[in-house]
N, C-alpha and C positions, 0 to 999 in steps of 0.2 A: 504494500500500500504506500504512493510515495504520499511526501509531507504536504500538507497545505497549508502548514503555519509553524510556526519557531518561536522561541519561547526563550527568553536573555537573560538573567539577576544580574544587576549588579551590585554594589559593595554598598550601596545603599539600599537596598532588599526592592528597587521596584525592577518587578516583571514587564519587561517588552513579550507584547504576544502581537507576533509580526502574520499578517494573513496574506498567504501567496499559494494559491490554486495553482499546482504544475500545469504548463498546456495549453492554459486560458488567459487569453486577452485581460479579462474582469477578475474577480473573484465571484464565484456564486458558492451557494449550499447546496453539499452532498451528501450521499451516504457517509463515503471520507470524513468530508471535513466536519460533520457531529460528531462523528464517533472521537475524530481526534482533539476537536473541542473540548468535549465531554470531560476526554481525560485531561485535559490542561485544569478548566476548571475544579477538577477535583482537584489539581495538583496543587494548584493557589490555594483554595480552600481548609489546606491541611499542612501545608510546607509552612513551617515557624518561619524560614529564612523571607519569606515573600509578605512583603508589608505591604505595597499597594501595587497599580496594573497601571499599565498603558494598552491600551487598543487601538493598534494601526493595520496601513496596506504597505506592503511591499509596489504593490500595481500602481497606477496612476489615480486611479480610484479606487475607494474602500468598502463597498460590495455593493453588485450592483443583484443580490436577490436570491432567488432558490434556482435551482437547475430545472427547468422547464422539459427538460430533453428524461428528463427522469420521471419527474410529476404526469404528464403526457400518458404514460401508457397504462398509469393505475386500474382508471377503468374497464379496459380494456384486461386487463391481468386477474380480473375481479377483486381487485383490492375491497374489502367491505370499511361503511361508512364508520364503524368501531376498529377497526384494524387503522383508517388514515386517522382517527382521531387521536388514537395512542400514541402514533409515529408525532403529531402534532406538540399532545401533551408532555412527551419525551421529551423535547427539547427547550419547551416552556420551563419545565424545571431545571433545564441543564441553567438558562439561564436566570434562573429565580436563584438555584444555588451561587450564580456567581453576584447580584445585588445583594443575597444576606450573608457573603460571606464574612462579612467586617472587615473588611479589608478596598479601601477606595480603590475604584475603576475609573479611567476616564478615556473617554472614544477620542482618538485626535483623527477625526475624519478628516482626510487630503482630499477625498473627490466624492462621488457622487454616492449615497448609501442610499436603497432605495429595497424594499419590501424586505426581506430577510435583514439586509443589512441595514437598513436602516431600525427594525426591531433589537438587534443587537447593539446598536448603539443607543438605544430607551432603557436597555438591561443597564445601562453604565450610570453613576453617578454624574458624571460630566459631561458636558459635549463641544469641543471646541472642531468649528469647521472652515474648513481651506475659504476663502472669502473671494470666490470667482463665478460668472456665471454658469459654470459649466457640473459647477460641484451642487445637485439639487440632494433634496431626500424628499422624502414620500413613502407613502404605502399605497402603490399602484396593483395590487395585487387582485382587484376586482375586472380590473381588464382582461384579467384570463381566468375568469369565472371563480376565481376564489376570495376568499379573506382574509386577511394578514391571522396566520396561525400559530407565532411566536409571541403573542403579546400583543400586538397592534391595537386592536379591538379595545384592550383596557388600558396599557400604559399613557397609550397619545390622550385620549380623555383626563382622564386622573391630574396629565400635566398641565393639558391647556384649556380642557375644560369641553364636553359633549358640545355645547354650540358651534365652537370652532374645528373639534376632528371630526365631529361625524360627515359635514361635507368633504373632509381631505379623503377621510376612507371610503367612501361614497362613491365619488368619483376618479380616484385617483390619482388626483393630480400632485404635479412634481414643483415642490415649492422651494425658490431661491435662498439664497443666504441672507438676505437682509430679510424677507419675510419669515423665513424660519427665525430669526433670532427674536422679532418683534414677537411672534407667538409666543416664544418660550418653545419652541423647540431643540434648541441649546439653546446654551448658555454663552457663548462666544464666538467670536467669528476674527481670523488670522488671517496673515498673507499664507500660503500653502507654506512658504518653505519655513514659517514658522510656527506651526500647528504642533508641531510635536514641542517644540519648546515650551507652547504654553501650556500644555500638557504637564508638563512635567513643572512649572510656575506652579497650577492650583496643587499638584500634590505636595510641593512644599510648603504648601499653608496647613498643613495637617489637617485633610479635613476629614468629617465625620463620613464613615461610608453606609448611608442609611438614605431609602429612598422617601421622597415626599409623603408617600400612600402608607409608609409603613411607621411614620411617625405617631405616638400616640397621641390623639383629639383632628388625626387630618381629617378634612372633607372635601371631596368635591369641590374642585372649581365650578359656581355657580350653580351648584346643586344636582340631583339626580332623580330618575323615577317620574310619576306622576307628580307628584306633591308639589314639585318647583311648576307654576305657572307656564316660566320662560323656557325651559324646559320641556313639559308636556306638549307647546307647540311646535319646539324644534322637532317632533316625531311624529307629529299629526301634520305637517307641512310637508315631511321629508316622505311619510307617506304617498301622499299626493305627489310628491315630485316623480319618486320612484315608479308610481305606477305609470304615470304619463311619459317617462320615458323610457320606459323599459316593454312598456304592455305586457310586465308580469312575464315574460319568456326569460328572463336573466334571473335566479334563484338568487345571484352574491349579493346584488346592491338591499332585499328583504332579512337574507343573513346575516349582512354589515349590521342592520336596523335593530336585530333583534338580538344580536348576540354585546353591543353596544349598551341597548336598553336594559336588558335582564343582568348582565354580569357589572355593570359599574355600580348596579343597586347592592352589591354583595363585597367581600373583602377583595383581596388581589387573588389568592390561590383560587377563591370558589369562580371569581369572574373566568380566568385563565383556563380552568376547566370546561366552564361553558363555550367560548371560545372554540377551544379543539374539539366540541362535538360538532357544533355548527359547520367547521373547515372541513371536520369529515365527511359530512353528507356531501359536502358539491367536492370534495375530491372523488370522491367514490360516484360522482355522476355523471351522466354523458355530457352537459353543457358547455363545464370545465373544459374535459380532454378535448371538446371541438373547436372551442377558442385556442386554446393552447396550440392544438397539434397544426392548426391554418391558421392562424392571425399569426402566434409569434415564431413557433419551428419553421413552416413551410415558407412561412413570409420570408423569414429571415436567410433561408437558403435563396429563395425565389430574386433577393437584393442581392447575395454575394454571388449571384449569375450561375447556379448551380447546375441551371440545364443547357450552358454556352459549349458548343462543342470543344472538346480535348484538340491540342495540337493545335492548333492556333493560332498566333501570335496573336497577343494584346494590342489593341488600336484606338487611339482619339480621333475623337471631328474637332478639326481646326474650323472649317468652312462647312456650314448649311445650306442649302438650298432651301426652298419654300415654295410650291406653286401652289397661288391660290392664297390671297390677302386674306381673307374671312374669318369669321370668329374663331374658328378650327386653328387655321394659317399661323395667324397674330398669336395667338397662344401657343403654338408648337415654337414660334420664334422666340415670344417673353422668355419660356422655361430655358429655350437653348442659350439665348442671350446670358441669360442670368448664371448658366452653367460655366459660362466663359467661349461659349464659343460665338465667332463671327458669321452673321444670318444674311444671307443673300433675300428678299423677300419680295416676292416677284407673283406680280399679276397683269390684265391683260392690258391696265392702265399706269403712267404713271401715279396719277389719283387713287386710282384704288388700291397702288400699294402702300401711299403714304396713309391713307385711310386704315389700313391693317394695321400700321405701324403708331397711329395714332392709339390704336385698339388697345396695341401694348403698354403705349402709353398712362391711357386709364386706367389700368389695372395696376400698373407700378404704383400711382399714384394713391390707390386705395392701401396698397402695402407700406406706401411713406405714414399717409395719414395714421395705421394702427402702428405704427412703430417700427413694422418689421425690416425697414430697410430704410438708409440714409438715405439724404440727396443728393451725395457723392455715388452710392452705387447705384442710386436709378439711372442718374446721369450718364455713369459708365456701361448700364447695361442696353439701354436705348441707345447707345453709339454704336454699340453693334450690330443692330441692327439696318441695313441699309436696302431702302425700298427701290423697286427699278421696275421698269418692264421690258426690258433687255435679258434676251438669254445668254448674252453672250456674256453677262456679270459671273455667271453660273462656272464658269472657266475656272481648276481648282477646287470645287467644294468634291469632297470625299464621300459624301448622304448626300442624295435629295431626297426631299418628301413630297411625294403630287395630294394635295389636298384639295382637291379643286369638285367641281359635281359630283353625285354619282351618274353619268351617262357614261358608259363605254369610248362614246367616240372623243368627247370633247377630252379623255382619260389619254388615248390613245394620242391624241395629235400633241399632247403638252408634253407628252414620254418621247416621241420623236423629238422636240425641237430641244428638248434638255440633253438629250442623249447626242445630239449633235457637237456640243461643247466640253460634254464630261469626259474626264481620263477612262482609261481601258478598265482601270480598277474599280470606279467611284459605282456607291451600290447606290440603286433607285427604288424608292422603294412606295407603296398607295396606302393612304389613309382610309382607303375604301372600306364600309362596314357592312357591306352586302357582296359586293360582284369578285367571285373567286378571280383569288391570285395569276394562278396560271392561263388564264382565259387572257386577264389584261398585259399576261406578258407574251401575249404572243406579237403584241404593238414592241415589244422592244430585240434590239437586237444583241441584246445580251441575257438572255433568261437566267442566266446560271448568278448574275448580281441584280435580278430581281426579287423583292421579298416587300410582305405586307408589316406595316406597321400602322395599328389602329390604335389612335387615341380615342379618350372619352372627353365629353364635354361635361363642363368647363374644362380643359385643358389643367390649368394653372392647380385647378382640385382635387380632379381623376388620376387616382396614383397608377391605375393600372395602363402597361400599354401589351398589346396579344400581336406579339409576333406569328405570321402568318410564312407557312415554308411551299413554295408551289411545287409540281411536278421538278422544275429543273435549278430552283435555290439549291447552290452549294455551302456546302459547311465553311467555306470562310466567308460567308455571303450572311448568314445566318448567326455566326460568333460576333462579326462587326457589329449587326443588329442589337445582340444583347451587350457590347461593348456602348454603344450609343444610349441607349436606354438606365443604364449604369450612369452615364458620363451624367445625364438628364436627372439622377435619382427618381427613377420611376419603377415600380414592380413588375417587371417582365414574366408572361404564360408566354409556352410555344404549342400551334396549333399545327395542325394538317391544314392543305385546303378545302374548301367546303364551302356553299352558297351559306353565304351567313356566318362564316368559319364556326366558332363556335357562341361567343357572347349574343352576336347580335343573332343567329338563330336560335337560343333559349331565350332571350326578352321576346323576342317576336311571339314567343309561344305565349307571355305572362301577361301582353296587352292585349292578346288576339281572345285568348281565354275571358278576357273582361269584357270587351268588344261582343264576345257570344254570349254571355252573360244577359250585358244589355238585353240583346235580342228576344232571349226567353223570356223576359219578362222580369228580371231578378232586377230590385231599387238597385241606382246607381249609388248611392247612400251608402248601401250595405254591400257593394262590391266593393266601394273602396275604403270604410272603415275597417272590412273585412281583411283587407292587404294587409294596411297600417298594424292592425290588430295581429297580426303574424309576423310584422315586423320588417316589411319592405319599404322603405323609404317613402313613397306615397302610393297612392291606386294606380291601375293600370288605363283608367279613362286620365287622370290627372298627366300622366308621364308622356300617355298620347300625343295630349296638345303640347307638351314641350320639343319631343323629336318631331312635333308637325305630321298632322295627318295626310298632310299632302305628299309627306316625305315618304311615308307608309304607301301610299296609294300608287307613287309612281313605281319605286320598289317590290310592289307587287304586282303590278302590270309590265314590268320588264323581265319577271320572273316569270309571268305566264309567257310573253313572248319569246324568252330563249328557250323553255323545257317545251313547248307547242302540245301535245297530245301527252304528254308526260304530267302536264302541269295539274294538280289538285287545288281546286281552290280552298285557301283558309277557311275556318268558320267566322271569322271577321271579313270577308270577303263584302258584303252584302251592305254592313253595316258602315263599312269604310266607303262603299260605291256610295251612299244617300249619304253623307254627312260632306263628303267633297266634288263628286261630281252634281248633286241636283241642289243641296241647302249650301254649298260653297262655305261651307265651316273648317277652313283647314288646317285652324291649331292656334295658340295662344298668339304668338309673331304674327298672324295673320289678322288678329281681332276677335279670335273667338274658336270654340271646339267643341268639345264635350261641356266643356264651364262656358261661361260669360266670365268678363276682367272689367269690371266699373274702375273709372277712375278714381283713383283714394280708399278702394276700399277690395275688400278680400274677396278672392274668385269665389262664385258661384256655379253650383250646376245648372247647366243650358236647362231652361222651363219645356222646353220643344223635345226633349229627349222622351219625356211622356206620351206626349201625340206620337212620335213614331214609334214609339216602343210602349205600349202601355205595359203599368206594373201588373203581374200577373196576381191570381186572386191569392193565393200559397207563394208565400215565400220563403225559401231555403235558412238553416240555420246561421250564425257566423261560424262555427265548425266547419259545415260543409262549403260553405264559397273560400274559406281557407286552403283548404283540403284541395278545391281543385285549383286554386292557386299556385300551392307551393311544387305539388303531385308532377300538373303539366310540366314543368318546368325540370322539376330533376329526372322526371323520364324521357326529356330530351334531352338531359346529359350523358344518361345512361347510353344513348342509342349515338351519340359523341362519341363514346367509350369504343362502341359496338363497332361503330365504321372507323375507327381510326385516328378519327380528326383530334380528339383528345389522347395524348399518349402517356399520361403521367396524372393521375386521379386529383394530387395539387395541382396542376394548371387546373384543375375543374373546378376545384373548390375555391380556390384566390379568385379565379377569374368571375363566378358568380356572384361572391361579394362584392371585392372589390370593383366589379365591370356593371355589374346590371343591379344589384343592392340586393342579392337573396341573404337573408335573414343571418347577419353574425353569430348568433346562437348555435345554430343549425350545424357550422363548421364548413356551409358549404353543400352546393347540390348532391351531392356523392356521400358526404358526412352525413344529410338529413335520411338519405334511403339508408345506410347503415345502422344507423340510432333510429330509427323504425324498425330495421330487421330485413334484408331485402326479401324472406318469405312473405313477412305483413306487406312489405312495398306493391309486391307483386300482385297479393292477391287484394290488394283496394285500386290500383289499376285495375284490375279484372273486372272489378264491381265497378268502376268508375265508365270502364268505358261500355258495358252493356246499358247502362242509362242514358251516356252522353255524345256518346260514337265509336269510333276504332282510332280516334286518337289519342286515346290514352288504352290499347290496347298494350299490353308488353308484347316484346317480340319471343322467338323461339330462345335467343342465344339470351336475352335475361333471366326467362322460366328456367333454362338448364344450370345459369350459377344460385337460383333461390333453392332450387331441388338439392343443389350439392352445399348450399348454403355459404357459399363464396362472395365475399364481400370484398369492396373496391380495394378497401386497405387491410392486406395481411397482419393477424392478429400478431401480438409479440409474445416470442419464447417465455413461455417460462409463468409463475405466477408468486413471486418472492414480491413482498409486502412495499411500495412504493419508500 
């Protein structure tokens, strides 16, 4: 087992317990490093030679939390909810033993201590922290579906008072050094390279090593329980908050609430106890392991380019291209500008390019305004930008990106006149979110450095971008891709090609499913409180009018003209013909959709959707418009899977949250048919589509992995206690 931490006396009896994780960039918490804690803290606890402690990092930071790559598979292992509680409880006491050892501790935190470690630095008597922006602490441990289960829940309260922790642990947000000090979350704030000095300042004032909560006559900062007024509404507010933003699908931010409320009412041990049963139930749940295993694992491989092919070389874009000024355009240039690279931005005017560029402009502007950037670097990053409608500016750039309509031809003629000027090397590549890859590279005369790159709108928001590989992308065609996307910090999927590739053919399914909805009869009301209420960002009439139903409409008649006798039509088919070709309603940008947009005041749904669509006399539960909400939608992932086009179950799962907003909870289309069961999956498709059609029939090749009970993501060896 190697070491994760060292342990120093000097001739003045304080212990240096130096934390440095073999391997890893951070420090996190492992099996390892408790076990070897464990023994340290005993060692303090009982060594006559060892008067008081210091708590540092070896790393640049002083711990940034638990090992996620361990926590991750519990559910899966069947870890039970009393088995993650003990593991929980274990260590509460490891560090309860180290607060009443009599012997002063003080955290000299250098950089960032954040869920685990930042819980170990609450275990200490003191806290002095590095005085940078960079060095936050927090208990962000609800973002991946848990609770701080080292103490979090009771210390932070106890210090600063339930008013002010219950929103930090709530939400999880990462609080700076001047605001942590203001709280009282330490107690001092140094330049870094003096941290450990002042560390070793307070222990020479001999102080008492005895925590706030364990003093006799402490109380509560500001009270506890019911009894306190101010109090019993921080939980009655926090309720309400909770429910409204979670819709009750997220178990942690209710087990924050309650494990907060019941154990601050009780001593330190009995609270800490409570604590670790609460952290055990959502460790041992599926929620947890679905946020964990896709938001922070898969993400986090998904950012260090994990699916960039081998062999390689690594490559920047010095020079961007850009066809097509437009909101898409303008935003592909802000992010590249601001990445540091120089943007060619070219459309069919020069007006219209400067009008692009204006674009990015406003958007800087709104980032000056909240702080997030001077006006030194908007300055510097709008210089990079340079508008033209010359191709011949294009000479040079290493990526272009054609953002320009979706029509085939007007696709094709802007990839010829680019392709006229670009190097032998320079990869081209379409922001197209409909018209397969390989089709549009047949306009170019280099297929093999053709490849799709699809952003999401807004641009400057949408972290994900879905690399698209045609028939003849080559692997350094493909590596450059995810090198560019990296350069941009954005989350790169890699897809097949496919009409729709993959994202924009599962949305189509989520707004077409609302659009048929309509039709039967079901309140537009309760389809899209129904979405929200499962947790997709808004209804599928609502998202309509924002990608323009117009945009829908032509997309679907250019799909019926290239498959001819092939083509099926959607079950939105119908309902998209009468809302754009005869009532000319074709989406918010236009004046109007499925809502009406009054000036000054908050969309309404369109009154006229009744006359063409009357409410039917029965209408469906919110269960079941959920159900076929979420259903459609991961069994057009499934059938992704089936053909190809998805080859890596994380591009399925990243790519639906982050691309089209399927439900974070869930872990992800592929995550949600797993945490059902793909037997149950299968057989409420069955029953889904004998009432609604054969699009939501399962095919052969998913019956055959429910029967064998093969599930997207292979379970992990073994079943040894998280």
């Amino acid at each position: 087992m190697a070491d994760t931490l060292r342990i120093e006396i000097d001739g003045d009896g304080i212990a240096t317990l130096t934390i440095d994780c073999p391997g890893k960039p951070v420090n996190v918490v492992t099996p390892e490093f408790i076990a070897q804690f464990t023994a340290a803290v005993e060692r303090i606890a009982t060594d006559t030679g060892i008067r008081c402690v210091i708590l540092t990092s070896a790393k640049a930071d002083f711990m940034a939390g638990a090992d996620l790559k361990h926590f991750v598979t519990a559910y899966d292992r069947g870890v039970t909810a009393i088995e993650a509680a003990e593991q929980s409880h274990a260590f509460s006491r490891t560090l309860r033993r180290l607060e009443t050892s009599g012997k002063p501790v003080v955290a000299a935190i250098n950089g960032l201590a954040l869920g685990a470690g930042f819980e170990l630095a609450l275990a200490c008597h003191y806290r002095v922290l590095a005085d940078e922006p960079k060095a936050v602490v927090g208990l962000p441990e609800v973002q991946v579906g848990l609770l701080p289960g080292a103490g979090g829940t009771q210390r932070l309260p106890r210090l600063i008072g339930i008013a002010n922790a219950l929103p930090l642990i709530g939400e999880g947000r990462h609080v700076r050094p001047a605001e942590a000090l203001k709280l009282g979350m330490v107690h001092e704030l140094a330049p870094r390279a003096e941290v450990l000095a002042r560390a070793r300042a307070w222990l020479a004032g001999k102080p008492e090593a005895i925590q706030p909560w364990d003093r006799k006559g402490w109380r509560m900062p500001g009270g506890a329980g019911m009894q306190n007024p101010a109090i019993a509404q921080t939980f009655m507010v926090g309720n309400a908050l909770v429910a409204k933003a979670t819709m009750r699908n997220y178990p942690a931010p209710v087990a924050i609430m309650s494990s907060v409320y019941e154990g601050t009412q009780l001593p330190i041990d009995a609270g800490l106890a409570i604590e670790s049963r609460y952290f055990g139930k959502l460790l041992a749940g599926p929620v947890a392991r679905n946020l964990m295993r896709t938001m922070f694992v898969n993400k986090g491989l998904a950012d260090n380019l994990a699916r960039r092919p081998d062999g390689v070389p690594k490559s920047r874009v010095a020079k961007l291209g850009i066809l097509g000024a437009g909101m898409m355009g303008a935003g592909i240039a802000q992010i590249s500008a601001q990445a540091g690279i120089d943007v060619v931005l070219l459309d069919t005017t020069a007006d219209r390019a400067s009008q692009g560029k204006e674009h990015s402009r406003q958007l800087l502007a709104k980032d000056l305004e909240r702080g997030r950037i001077d006006q030194a670097r908007m300055e510097a990053t709008l210089a990079r930008i340079r508008p033209t409608a010359d191709y011949g500016d294009l000479a040079g750039c290493e990526l272009v990106v054609e953002a320009v309509f979706e029509d085939r031809e007007i696709k094709a003629g802007v990839t010829a006149k680019a392709e006229a000027v670009l190097g032998r090397d320079s990869v081209f590549a379409s922001n197209t979110s409909t018209l397969p890859i390989t089709g549009l590279a047949k306009a170019s005369k280099r297929p093999a450095r053709f490849i799709g790159l699809h952003f999401f709108s807004p641009v400057e928001k949408m972290p994900l971008v879905e690399i698209i590989v045609g028939k003849k992308t080559d692997a350094t065609t493909i590596a450059r891709a995810f090198d560019f996307v990296g350069q941009i910090r954005k989350t790169p999927i890699l897809v097949n090609d496919s009409r729709g590739f993959f994202t924009s053919r599962v949305f189509s399914t989520f707004v077409s499913e609302g659009q048929a909805m309509l039709a039967e009869g079901i309140l537009p009301a309760l389809i899209e409180n129904a979405a929200k209420l499962a947790g997709m960002p808004v209804g599928p009439l609502a998202v309509s009018d924002e990608v323009t139903l117009d945009l829908q409409w032509k997309v679907t008649r250019q799909t019926e003209q290239d498959l001819g006798a092939k083509y099926r039509r959607p079950v939105s088919y119908e309902v998209l013909q009468r809302m754009v070709v005869e009532q000319k309603r074709l989406g918010r940008r236009q004046g109007g959709g499925f809502y009406d947009y009054p000036a000054g005041q908050a969309k309404q749904l369109w009154p006229g959707l009744a006359q063409h669509w009357p409410p039917a006399a029965t209408q469906p539960s919110v269960t079941a418009v959920r159900e076929r909400l979420l259903h459609i939608q991961a069994l057009e992932t499934a059938r992704c899977v089936e053909e190809g086009v998805l080859m890596d179950p994380a591009d399925g799962d990243l790519g639906s949250i982050l691309g089209i907003g399927f439900p974070a909870w869930s872990g992800g289309a592929l995550s949600y048919i797993d945490t059902i069961g793909i037997a149950a999956f299968v057989a409420d498709c069955t029953r889904l589509a004998k009432k609604h059609g054969p699009r939501f029939k399962p095919s052969h090749w998913l019956k055959q992995r429910a029967e064998s009970g093969e599930s997207f993501y292979p379970p992990p060896a073994g079943r040894d206690a998280a």
